[in-house]
C-alpha positions in Angstrom: -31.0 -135.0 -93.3 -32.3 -138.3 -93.2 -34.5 -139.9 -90.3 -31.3 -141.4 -88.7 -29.7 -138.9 -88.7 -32.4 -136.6 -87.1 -32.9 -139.1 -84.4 -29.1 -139.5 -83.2 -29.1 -135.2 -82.8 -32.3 -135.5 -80.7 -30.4 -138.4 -79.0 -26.8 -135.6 -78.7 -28.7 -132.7 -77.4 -31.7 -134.7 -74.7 -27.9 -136.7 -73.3 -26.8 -133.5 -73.1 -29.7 -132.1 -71.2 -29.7 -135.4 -68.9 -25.9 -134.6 -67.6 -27.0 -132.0 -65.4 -28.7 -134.6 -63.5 -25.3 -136.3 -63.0 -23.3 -133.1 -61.8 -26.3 -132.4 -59.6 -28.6 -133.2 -56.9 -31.5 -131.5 -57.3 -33.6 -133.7 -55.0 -33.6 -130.8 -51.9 -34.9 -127.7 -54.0 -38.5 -127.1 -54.4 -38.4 -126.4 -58.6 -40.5 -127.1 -60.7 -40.6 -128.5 -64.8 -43.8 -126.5 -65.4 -44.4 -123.4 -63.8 -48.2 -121.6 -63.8 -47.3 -118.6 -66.8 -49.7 -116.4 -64.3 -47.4 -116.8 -61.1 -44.3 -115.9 -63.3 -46.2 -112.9 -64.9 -47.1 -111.5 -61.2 -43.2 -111.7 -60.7 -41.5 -111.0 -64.0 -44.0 -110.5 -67.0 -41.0 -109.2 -69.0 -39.1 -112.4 -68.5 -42.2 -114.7 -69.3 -42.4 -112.5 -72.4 -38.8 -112.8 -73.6 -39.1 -116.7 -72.7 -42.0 -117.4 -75.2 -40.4 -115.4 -77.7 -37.2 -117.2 -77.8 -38.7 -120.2 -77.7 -41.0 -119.0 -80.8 -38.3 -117.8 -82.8 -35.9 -120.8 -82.6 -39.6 -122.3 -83.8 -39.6 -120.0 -86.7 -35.9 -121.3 -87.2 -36.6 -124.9 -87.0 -39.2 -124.1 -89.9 -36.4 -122.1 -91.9 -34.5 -125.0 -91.8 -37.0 -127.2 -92.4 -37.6 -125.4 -95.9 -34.3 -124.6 -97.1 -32.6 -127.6 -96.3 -30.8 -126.8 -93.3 -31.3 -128.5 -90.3 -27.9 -130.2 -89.7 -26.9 -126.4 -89.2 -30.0 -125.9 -86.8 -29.5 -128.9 -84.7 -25.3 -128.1 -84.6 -26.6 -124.6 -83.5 -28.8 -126.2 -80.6 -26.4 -129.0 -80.0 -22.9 -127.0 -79.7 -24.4 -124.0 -77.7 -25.7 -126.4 -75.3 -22.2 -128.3 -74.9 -20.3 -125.2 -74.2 -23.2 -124.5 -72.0 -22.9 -127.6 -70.3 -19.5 -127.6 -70.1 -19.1 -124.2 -68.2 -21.7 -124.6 -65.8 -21.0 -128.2 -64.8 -17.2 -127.3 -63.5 -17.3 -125.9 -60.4 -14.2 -124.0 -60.8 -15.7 -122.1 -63.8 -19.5 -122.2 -62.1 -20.4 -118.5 -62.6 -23.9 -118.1 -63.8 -27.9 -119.1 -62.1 -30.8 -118.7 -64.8 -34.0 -118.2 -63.2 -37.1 -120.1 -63.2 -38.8 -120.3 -66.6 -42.5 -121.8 -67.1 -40.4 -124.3 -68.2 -37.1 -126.1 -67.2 -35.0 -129.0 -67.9 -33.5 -128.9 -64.3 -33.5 -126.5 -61.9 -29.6 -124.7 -63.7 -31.5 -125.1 -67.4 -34.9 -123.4 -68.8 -36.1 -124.6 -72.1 -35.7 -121.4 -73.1 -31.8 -120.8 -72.8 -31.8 -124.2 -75.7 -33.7 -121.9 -77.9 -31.4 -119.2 -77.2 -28.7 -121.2 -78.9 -30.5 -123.0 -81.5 -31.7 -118.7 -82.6 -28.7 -116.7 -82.3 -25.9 -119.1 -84.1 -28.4 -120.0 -86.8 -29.5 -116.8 -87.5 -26.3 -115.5 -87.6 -25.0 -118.4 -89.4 -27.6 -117.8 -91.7 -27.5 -114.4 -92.9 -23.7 -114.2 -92.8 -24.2 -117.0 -95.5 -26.1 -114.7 -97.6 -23.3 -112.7 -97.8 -21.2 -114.2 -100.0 -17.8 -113.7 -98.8 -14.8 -116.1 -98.2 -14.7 -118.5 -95.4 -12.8 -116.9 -92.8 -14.7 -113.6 -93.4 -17.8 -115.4 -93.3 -17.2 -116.7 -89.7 -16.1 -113.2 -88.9 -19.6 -111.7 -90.5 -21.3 -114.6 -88.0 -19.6 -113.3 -85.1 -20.5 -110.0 -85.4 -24.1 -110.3 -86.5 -24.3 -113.1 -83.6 -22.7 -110.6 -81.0 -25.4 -108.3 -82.6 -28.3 -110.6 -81.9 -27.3 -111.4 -78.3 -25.6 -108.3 -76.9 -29.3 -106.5 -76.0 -30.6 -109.7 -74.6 -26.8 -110.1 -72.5 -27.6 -105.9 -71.2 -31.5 -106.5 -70.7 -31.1 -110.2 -69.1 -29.1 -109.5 -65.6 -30.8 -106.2 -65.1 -34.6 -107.6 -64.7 -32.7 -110.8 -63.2 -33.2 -113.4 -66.0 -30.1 -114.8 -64.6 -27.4 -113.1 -62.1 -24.0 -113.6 -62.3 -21.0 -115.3 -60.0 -20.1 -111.8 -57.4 -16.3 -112.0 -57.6 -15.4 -113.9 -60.7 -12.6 -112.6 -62.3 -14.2 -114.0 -65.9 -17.4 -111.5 -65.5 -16.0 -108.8 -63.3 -15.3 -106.5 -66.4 -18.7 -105.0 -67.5 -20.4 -102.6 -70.0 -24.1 -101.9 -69.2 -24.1 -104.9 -66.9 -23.0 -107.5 -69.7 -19.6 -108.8 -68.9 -16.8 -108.0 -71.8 -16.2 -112.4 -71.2 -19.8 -112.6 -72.6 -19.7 -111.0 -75.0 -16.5 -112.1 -76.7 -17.6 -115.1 -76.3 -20.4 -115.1 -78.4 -17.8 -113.1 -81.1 -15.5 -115.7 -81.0 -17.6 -118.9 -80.2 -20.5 -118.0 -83.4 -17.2 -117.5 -85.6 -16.1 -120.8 -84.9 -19.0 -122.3 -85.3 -19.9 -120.9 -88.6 -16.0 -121.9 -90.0 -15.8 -125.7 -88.5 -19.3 -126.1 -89.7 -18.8 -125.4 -93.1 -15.1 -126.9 -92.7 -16.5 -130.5 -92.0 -19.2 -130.0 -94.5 -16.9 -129.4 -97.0 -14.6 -132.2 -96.1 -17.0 -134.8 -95.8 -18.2 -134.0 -99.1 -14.7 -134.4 -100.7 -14.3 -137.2 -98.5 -13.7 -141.2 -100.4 -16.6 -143.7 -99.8 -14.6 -145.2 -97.3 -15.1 -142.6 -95.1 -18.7 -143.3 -94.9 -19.4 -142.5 -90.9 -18.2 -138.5 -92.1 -21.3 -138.7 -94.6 -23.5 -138.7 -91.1 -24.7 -135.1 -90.1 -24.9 -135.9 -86.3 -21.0 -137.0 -87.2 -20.4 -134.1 -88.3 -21.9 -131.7 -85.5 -20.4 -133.7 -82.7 -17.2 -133.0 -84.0 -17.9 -129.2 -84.5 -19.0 -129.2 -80.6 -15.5 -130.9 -79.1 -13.6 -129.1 -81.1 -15.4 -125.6 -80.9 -15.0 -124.9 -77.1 -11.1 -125.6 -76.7 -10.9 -123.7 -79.6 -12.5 -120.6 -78.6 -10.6 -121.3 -75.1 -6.8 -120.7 -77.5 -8.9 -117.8 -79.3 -9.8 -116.0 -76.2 -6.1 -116.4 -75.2 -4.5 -115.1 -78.0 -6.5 -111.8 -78.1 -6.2 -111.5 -74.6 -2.6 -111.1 -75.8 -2.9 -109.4 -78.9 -5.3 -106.8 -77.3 -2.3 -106.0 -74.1 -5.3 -105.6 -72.1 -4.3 -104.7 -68.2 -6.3 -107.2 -66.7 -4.9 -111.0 -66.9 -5.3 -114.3 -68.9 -8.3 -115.2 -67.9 -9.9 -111.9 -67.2 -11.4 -109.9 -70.3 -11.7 -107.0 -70.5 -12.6 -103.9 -72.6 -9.3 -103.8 -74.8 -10.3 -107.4 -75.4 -13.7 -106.6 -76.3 -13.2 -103.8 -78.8 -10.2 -105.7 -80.8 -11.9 -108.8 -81.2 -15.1 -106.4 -82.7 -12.7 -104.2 -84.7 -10.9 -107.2 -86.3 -14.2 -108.8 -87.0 -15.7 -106.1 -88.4 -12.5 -105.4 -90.3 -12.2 -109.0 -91.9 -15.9 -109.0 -92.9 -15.8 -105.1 -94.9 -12.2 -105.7 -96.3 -13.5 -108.8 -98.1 -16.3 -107.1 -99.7 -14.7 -106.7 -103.0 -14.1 -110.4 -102.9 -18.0 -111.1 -102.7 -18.9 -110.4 -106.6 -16.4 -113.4 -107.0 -18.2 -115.8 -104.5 -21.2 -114.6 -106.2 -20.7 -115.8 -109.5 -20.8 -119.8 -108.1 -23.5 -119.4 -105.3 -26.3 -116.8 -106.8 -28.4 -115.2 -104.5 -32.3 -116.6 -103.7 -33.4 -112.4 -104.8 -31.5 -112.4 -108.1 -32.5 -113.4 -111.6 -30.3 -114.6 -114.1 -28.8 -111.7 -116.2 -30.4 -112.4 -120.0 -27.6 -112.7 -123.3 -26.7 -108.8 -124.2 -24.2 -107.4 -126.6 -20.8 -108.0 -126.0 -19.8 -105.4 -123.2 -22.8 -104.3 -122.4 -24.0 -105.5 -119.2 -27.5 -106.6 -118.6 -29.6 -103.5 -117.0 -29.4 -103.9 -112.6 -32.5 -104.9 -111.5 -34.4 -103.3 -108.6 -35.0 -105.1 -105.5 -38.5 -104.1 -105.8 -38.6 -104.9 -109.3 -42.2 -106.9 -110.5 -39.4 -108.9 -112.4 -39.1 -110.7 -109.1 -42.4 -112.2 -109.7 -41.0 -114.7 -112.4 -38.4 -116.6 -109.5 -39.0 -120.4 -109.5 -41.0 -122.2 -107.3 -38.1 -123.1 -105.4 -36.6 -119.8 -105.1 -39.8 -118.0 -104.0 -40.1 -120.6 -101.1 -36.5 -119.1 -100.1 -37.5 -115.9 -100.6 -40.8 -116.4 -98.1 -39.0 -118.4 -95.6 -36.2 -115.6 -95.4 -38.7 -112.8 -94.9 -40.2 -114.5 -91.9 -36.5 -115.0 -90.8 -36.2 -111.8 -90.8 -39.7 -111.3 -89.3 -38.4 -113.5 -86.5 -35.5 -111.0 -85.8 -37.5 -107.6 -86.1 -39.6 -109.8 -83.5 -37.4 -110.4 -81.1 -35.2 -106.8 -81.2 -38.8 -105.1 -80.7 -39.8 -107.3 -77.4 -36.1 -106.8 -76.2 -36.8 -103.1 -76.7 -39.9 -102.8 -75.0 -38.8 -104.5 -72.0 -35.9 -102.1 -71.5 -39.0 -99.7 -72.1 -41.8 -100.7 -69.9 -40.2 -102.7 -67.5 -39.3 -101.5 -64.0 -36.5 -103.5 -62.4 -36.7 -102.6 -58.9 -40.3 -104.7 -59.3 -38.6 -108.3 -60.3 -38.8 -110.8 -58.1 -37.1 -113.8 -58.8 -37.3 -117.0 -56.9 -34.5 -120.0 -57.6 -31.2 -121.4 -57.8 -28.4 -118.4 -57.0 -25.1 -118.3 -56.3 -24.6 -120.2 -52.6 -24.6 -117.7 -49.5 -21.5 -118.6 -47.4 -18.9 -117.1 -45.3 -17.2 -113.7 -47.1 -13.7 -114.9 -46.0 -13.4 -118.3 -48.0 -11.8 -118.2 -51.2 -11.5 -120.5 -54.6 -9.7 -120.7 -57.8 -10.9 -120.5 -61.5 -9.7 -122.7 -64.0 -6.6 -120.1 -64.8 -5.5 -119.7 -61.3 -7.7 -116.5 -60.4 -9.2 -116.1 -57.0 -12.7 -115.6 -56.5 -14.9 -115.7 -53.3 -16.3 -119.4 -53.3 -19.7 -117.6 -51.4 -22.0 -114.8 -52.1 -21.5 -112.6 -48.9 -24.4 -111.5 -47.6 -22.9 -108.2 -45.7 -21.0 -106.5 -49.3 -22.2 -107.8 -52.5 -22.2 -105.4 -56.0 -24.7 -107.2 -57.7 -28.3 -105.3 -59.0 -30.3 -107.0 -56.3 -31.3 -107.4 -53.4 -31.9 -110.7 -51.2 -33.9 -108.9 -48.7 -37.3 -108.5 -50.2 -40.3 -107.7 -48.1 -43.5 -108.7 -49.2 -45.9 -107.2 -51.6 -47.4 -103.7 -50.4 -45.2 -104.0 -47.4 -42.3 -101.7 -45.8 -40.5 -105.0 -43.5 -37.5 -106.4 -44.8 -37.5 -110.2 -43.9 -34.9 -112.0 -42.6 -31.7 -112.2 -44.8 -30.9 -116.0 -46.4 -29.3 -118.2 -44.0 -25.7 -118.8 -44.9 -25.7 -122.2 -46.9 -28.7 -120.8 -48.8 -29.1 -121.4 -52.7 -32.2 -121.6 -53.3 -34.0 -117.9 -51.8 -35.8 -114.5 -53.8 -33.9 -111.6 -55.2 -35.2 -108.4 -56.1 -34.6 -106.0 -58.0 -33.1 -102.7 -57.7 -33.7 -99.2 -59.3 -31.4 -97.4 -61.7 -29.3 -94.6 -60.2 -29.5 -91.0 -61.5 -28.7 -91.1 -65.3 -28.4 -94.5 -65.9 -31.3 -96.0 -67.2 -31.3 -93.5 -70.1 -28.4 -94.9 -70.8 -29.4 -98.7 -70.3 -32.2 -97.7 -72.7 -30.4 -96.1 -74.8 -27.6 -98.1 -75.9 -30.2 -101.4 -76.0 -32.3 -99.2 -78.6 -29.0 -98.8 -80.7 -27.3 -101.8 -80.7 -31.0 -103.3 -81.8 -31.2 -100.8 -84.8 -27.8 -101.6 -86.2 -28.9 -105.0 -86.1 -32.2 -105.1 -87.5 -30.4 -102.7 -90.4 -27.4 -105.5 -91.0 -30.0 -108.6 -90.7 -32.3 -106.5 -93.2 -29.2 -106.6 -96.0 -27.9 -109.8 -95.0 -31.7 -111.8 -95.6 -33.6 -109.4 -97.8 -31.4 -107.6 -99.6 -30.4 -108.3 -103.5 -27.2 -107.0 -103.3 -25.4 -108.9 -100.2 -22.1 -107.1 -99.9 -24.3 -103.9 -99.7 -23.0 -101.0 -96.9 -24.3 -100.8 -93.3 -26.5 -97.8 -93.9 -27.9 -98.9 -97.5 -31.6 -100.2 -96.0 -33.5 -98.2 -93.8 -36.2 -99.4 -91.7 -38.8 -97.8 -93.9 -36.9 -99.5 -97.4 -37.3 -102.7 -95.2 -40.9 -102.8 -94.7 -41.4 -101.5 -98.7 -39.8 -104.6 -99.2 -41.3 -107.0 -97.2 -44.9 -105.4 -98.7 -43.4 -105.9 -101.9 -41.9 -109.5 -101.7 -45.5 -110.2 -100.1 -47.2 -109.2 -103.3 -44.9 -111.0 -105.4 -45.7 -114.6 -103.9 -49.6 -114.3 -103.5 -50.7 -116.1 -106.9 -53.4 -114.1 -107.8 -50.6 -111.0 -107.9 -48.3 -112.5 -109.9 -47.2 -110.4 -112.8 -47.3 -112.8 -116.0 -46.1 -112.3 -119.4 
């Protein structure tokens, strides 16, 4: 990207940022742009550890893109996440979500971390499903799935230890697994595959583009299309399987019929175009494999391990991929290991979040989403089925204080303790979804072979070949003829 074109993105995504202070008036509540780390690790040292790890891998991104030449998909990651962002929590009819108070925050609705949320999970995902090889449309469905993948432990971990909570009554989120609303997470299915197939749409069209059409030759061009046309988009997508899946809840409302066909097709599209990789292969050759050397006719040139010292002969160029993907990938084993040991260590009856929250009001007043759906416009105070609590007494003390007055939205939760069986669960199904992921990330960046089968790298085979592409870029290991 040139210099031009990096400034008019950092222009897209700070306007961006800057709209919540039109929607808003933020001038009555006490927040805060920097927030002391040691008041938020007294409260919630899980959340100040996921924060700083986000915001380090989205680092480690920015560096990936840096090196490989891809930071008009970084900043389209950062930029359209944010606009959907934006765009959902600015309407009041489709209001349903309060992040909590990071060390760090754009306004009092937007932590820094939540940007570097979006610029890890579609980039990542974009990424890796790029390494794959496949067609277009089974690309974007690879993206979806490793994206849903990437965010679904964070979506199960996040509302438990109150990273965020969640509008009571809104007929978008009211459908839940493990706490994560089936809405959520099609979204991120549907939204990552859209991103991944108008990205390399435009890109693909500006290059065949004439001269004449010289504002398309612009990356921040390019990406602002992608974001006004990715949203309404995934609005028709979400429709259409809504319909497709005869789920018993309505437009508007996803639920789990919703959820598992939009998985099932996804994951469908991306295996049944396997067979079709070899062919994408032969124009766009994979960063791990060498050129196959002038044999006999019909006899193929012998397969080369993944661990073979032949590696050490790649290019310059190609072992700077190599190296930047393995500490892609060490941003991913990263992340899925902090996300594990929160659900691990951390105790959510002993959060204590301070903030913005959904407004306490009367329990008889009702609104309307943008389909039509009612919803209570309040939080009541009296019946509420969120995991918190808005009575918290104090530190080492037995009296509950005072509930909020009605009007309140800015007030402390707590958390609340698992019942009976449940946290096993929680735990469990966090630990799993994380292994399948590290397992399909592992084949997508580091493995030779990129149409290879879910099960083909263990985690053991992955840190073998880490060690071994290690070896293979320190110069004074380099095998030589």
């Amino acid at each position: 990207m040139q210099t031009l074109d990096v400034a008019a993105c950092v222009l897209i995504i700070t306007s961006l940022i800057a709209s919540n202070f039109l929607f808003g008036d933020w001038s009555t509540m006490p927040w805060r742009v920097f927030t002391n780390p040691v008041y938020i690790w007294h409260t919630m040292p899980s959340f100040l550890v996921v924060e700083w790890t986000l915001i380090l891998c989205a680092a480690i991104c920015l560096k990936h893109a840096v090196e490989t030449h891809r930071l008009a998909l970084w900043f389209s990651a950062g930029i359209c996440g944010t606009a959907n962002d934006m765009f959902f929590h600015l309407l009041p009819f489709s209001d349903n979500f309060w992040q909590a108070q990071a060390s760090m925050m754009f306004t009092p609705r937007l932590p820094v971390y939540i940007v570097a949320v979006y610029f890890s999970v579609l980039y990542v995902a974009t990424v890796a499903a790029s390494k794959l090889q496949l067609p277009p449309i089974a690309e974007a469905a690879s993206c979806g799935v490793l994206a849903w993948l990437w965010y679904e432990p964070y979506d199960i971990v996040g509302p438990r230890l109150l990273f965020w909570t969640w509008h009571d009554t809104d007929p978008a989120i009211s459908n839940r697994l493990l706490g994560a609303p089936c809405g959520s997470s099609c979204w991120v299915l549907t939204y990552s595959a859209l991103h991944c197939l108008l990205f390399r749409s435009v890109q693909k069209y500006a290059a065949e583009a004439p001269l004449s059409s010289w504002a398309l030759r612009w990356s921040a061009v390019q990406i602002t299309i992608v974001a006004l046309v990715c949203t309404p988009l995934f609005v028709v997508a979400m429709a259409g399987l809504q319909c497709l899946a005869v789920d018993v809840f309505p437009i508007g409302q996803p639920g789990p019929c919703t959820l598992f066909l939009t998985l099932g097709l996804f994951v469908t599209l991306a295996w049944c175009s396997q067979g079709e990789a070899g062919d994408v292969a032969q124009q766009q050759q994979s960063p791990f494999s060498t050129p196959s050397r002038p044999g006999p006719a019909n006899k193929p040139a012998p397969a080369q391990s993944p661990l073979s010292p032949s590696q050490a002969k790649m290019s310059p160029a190609r072992r700077l991929r190599v190296r930047m993907d393995v500490m892609l990938f060490g941003a991913v084993g990263l992340y899925y290991a902090v996300l594990v040991g929160c659900t691990c260590l951390a105790d959510p009856a002993q959060q204590r979040s301070l903030g913005i929250h959904q407004t306490i009001g009367p329990c008889d007043e009702k609104a309307y989403d943008m389909i039509g759906l009612q919803r209570q416009r309040y939080l009541c105070a009296a019946s509420f089925e969120e995991d918190f609590r808005i009575q918290c007494p104090a530190p080492h003390s037995m009296e509950l204080p005072a509930a909020p007055v009605l009007g309140s939205q800015w007030y402390t939760i707590c958390g609340t303790r698992f019942r009976k069986m449940w946290g096993f669960v929680w735990t469990a199904a966090v630990m799993a979804v994380s292994y399948v992921g590290v397992v399909l990330f592992a084949n997508a960046l580091l493995g030779k072979h990129r149409h290879v089968g879910v099960g083909s790298l263990r985690p053991w085979q992955v840190a073998r070949m880490i060690a071994a592409q290690g070896d293979a870029m320190i110069p004074w290991r380099v095998h030589r003829n």
